[in-house]
C-alpha positions in Angstrom: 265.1 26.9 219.5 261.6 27.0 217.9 258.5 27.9 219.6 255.8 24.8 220.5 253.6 27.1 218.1 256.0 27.5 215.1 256.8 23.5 215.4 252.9 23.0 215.2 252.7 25.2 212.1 255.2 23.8 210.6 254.5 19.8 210.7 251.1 21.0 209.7 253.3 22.4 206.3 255.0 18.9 206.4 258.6 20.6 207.1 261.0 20.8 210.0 264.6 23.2 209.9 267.5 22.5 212.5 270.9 24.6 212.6 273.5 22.2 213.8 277.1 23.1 213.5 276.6 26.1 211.3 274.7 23.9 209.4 271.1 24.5 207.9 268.7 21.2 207.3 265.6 22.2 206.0 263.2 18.4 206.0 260.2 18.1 203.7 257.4 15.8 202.8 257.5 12.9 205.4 258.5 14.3 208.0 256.2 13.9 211.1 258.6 11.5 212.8 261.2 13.8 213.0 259.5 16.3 214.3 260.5 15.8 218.2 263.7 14.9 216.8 266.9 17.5 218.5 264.4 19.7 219.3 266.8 22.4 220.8 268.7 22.6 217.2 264.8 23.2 215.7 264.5 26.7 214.0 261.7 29.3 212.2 262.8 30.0 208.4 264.0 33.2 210.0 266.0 31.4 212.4 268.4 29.6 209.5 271.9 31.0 210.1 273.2 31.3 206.6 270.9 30.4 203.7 274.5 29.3 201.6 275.2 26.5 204.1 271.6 25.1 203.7 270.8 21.4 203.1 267.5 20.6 201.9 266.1 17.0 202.6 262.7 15.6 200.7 261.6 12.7 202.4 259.2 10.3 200.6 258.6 6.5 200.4 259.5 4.3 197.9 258.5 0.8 196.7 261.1 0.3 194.2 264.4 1.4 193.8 265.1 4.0 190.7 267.9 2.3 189.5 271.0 -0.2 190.2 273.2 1.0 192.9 276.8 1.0 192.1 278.6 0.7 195.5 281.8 3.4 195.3 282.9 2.8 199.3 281.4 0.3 201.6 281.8 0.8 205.3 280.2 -2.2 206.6 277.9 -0.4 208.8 275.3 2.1 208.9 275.5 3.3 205.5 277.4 3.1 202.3 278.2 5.5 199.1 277.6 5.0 195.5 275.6 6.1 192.2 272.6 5.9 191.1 273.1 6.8 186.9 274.5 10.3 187.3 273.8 11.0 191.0 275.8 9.8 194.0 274.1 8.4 197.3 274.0 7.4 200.7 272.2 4.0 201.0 271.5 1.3 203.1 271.1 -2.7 202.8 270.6 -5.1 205.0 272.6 -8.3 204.1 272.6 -9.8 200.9 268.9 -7.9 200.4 268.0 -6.5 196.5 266.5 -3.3 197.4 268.3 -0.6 200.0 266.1 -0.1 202.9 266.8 3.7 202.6 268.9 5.4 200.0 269.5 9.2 199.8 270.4 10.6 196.0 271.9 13.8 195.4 274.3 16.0 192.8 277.7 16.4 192.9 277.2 19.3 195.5 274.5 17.6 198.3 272.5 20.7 199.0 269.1 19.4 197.4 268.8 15.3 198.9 266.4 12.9 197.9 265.7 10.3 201.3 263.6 7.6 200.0 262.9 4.8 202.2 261.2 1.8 201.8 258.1 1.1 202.9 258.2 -2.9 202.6 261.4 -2.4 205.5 258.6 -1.5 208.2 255.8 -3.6 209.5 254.0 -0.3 210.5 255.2 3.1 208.0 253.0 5.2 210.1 255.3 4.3 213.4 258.6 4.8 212.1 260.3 6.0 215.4 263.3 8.5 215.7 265.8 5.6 216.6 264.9 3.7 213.3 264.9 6.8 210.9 267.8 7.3 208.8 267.6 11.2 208.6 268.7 11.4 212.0 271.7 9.0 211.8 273.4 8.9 209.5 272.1 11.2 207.1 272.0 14.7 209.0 275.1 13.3 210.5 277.0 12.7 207.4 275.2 16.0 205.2 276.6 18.3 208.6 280.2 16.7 208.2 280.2 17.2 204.6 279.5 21.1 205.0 281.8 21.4 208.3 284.6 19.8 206.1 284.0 22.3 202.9 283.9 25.4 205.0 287.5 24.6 207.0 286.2 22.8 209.9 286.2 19.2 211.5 283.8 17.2 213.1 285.1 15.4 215.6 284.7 12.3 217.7 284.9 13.7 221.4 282.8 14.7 224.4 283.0 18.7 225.1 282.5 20.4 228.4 282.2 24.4 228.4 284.0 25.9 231.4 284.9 29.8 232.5 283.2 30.6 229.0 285.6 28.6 227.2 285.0 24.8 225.6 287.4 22.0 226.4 287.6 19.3 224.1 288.4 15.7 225.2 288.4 13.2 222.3 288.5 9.5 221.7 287.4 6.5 219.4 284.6 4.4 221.1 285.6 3.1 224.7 287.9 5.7 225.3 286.1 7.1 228.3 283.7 9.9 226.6 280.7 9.7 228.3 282.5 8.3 231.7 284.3 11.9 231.6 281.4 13.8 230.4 279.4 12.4 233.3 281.7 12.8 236.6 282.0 16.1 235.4 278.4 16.9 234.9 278.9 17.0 238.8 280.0 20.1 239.0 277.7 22.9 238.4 279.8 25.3 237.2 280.7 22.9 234.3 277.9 22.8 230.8 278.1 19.4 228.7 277.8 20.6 225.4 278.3 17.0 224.1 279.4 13.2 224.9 280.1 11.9 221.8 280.1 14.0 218.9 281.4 17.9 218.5 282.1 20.3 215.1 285.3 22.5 215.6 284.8 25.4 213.2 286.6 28.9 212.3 284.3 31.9 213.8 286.0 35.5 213.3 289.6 33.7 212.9 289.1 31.6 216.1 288.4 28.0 216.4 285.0 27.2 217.7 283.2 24.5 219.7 279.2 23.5 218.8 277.6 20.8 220.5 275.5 18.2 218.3 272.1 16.0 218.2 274.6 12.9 218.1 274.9 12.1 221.7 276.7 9.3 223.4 275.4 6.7 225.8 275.1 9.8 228.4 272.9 11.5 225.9 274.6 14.8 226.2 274.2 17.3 224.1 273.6 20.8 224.2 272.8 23.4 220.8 275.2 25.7 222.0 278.8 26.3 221.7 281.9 28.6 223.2 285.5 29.3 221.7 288.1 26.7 222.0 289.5 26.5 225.4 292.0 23.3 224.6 292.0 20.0 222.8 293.2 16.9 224.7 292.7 13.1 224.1 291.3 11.6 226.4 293.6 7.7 228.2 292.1 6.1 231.0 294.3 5.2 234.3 294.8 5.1 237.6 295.6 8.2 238.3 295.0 12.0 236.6 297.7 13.4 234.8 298.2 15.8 231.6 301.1 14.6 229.4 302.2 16.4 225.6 302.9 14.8 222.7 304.9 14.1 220.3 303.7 15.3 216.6 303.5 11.7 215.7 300.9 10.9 218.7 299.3 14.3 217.5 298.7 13.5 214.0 298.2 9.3 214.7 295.3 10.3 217.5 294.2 13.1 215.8 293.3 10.5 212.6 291.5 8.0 215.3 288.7 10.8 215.8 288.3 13.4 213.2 285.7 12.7 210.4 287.0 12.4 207.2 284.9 11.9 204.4 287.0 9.7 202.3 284.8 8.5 199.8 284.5 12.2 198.4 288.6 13.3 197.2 287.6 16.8 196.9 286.6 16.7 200.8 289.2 13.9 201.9 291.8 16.9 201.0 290.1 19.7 202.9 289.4 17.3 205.9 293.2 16.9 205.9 294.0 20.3 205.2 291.8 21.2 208.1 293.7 18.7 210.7 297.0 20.4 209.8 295.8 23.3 210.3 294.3 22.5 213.5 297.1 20.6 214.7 299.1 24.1 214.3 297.4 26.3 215.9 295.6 24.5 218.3 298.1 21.7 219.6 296.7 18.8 221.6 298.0 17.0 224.7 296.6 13.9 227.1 294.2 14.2 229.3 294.7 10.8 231.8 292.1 10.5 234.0 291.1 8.1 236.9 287.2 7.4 236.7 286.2 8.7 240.3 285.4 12.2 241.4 288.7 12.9 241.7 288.8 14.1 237.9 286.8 17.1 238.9 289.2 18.9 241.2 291.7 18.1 238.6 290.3 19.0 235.3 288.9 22.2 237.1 292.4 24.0 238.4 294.0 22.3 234.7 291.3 24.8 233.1 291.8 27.7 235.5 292.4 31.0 234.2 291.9 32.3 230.3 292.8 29.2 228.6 293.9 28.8 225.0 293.8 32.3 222.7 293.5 29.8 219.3 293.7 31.3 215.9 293.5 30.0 212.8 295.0 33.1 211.3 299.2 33.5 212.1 299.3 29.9 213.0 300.8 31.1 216.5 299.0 29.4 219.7 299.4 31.6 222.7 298.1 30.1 226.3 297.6 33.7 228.2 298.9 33.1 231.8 299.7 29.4 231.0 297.1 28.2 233.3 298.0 24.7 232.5 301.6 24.7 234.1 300.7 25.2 237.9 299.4 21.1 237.5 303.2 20.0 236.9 303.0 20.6 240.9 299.4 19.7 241.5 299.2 16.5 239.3 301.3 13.6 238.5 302.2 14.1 235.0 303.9 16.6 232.8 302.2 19.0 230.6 304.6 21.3 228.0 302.4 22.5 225.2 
């Protein structure tokens, strides 16, 4: 995390750095509304962790657009993909509007971005806040993903708790009780939310590894730290607590419900996949069913007990030292046989 003095040297230089999931943004020009922006992912130039896995972002206004925008993949939300002559681009329009209200141009390789956005989109330019700028979501979001995905790793849709120095992933798509989970367990104080919402699952040293991210949930959790992989479950809300395995069906099915996969990009669309499969070996996932009372936190805490998961990425072998998880097919309600 930077110092208050290096962040007031540095919006005076009209640039801002964050390391997010291994991930190096470096912000320039227009940048003063970013600057409180995930303030515990803010670094020094010295603080980068690896100058290779750097993104560089030049933020300016625009009043006109530098060219027609062929669309390439529409998601009918935030953002879409296309080209502008020879480069592609993130953009966004609002309805049936001419000009995008932001649109972010790069190379075939995104490491040097052009954000422009458009000044006539804002009543006030000089009060853009950090909920309406588009460098904090969706364009760090998407430019992190992008670089998780091309080193081997996966960004991933789930709230992440760290626990006896291990991470414990519990995923879902929207609804699925993320925050809920994050939240009763925030209770106890030997339990660290390292996010709601939104975690990167990356090799480190031939195990997988858990780092929080800026892109919290409605708990707005989130934590720029991180902890080897302890286990992966998916998260089903009942009436009761229960851990349940899975078929490799449910495994792969769930697995496509919450991973990012940049599928407008082939190149990436196969490593994202690669990188599930490999996952899915080495790191097998169960359920975690949970009733939304306290009564989760006993629960989750003796499921968790012990060493936990010994992931690697290497032999594609998963080995659960002491099996911690087996003493809850007496203790819970469910069945558990990863």
């Amino acid at each position: 995390m930077m110092a208050d003095a290096d962040c007031d040297r540095e919006k005076r230089l009209d640039i801002a750095r964050w390391s997010i999931g291994g991930v190096n943004i470096v912000a320039r020009g227009s940048v003063v509304p970013l600057m409180q922006w995930a303030r515990p992912w803010r670094v020094s130039g010295k603080g980068l962790s690896n100058d290779s896995d750097k993104c560089i972002v030049d933020v300016q206004w625009m009043r006109k657009c530098p060219g027609a925008i062929e669309t390439l993949f529409e998601t009918h939300g935030a953002w879409s993909y296309g080209r502008v002559g020879r480069r592609r681009c993130f953009f966004y329009k609002a309805g049936e509007r001419a000009e995008p209200i932001w649109l972010a141009t790069f190379g075939r390789q995104p490491c040097c971005v052009k954000l422009c956005l458009n000044d006539r989109s804002f009543a006030d330019t000089s009060k853009v806040t950090v909920a309406d700028h588009p460098f904090c979501y969706p364009l760090s979001y998407l430019l992190v993903m992008q670089n998780v995905v091309a080193a081997g790793g996966l960004m991933v849709h789930a709230a992440a708790v760290k626990y006896n120095g291990m991470a414990w992933v519990l995923a879902g798509p929207s609804g699925a009780g993320k925050s809920t989970v994050a939240r009763l367990l925030s209770r106890e104080t030997a339990v660290e939310i390292l996010s709601d919402d939104r975690v990167v699952i990356r090799m480190q040293d031939g195990f997988w590894r858990v780092l929080g991210t800026p892109w919290s949930g409605t708990g707005e959790h989130g934590k720029a730290s991180g902890a080897p992989l302890g286990g992966f479950f998916f998260l089903s809300k009942l009436h009761h607590n229960r851990l349940r395995s899975l078929s490799r069906f449910e495994k792969l099915s769930r697995m496509m419900e919450v991973v990012g996969i940049p599928w407008y990009d082939g190149r990436l669309r196969d490593k994202a996949l690669e990188a599930c499969d490999n996952f899915l070996k080495t790191a097998p996932p169960g359920e975690f069913g949970f009733a939304q009372d306290d009564s989760v936190i006993p629960f989750f805490l003796e499921a968790t007990r012990g060493e936990g998961v010994r992931n690697s990425g290497k032999g594609g072998i998963l080995t659960r030292a002491g099996r911690p998880m087996q003493r809850l097919q007496c203790a819970g309600k469910g069945i558990l046989d990863l």
